[in-house]
C-alpha positions, 0 to 999 in steps of 0.5 A, a space after each residue: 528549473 526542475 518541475 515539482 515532484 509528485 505527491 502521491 499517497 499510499 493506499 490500502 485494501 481489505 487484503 491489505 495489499 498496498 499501492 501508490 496512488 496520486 495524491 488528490 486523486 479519487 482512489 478506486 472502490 476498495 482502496 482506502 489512505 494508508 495514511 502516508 503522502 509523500 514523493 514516490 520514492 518516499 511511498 515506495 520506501 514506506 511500503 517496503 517498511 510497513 509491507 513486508 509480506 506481499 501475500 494477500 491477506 486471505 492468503 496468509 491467514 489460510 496458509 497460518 491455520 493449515 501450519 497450525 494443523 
């Protein structure tokens, strides 16, 4: 018999960087649900949806206001 798979849940920061965190488990300080549970494979497929862009939010926001200049 094949033991159940893990739940885990996807979890957010302030730079909007994402992570896979067992579900049920207190996230650490910063890190917020995403709003997602499911298999890992299921998280990382979400992830790779929804976090295209993988830079860092203050990056990205830097990076735009020096194009605009």
């Amino acid at each position: 018999m094949n033991a159940p798979a893990s739940r885990y849940l996807v979890a957010v920061n302030d730079e909007e960087q994402h992570a896979l965190w067992p579900a049920g488990t207190p996230l650490p300080a910063g890190w917020r649900p995403e709003g997602f549970i499911g298999t890992e494979d299921e998280c990382v497929a979400h992830v790779d949806q929804v976090w295209p862009d993988i830079r860092p939010l203050s990056l990205r926001r830097r990076l735009a206001g020096k194009e605009g200049s």
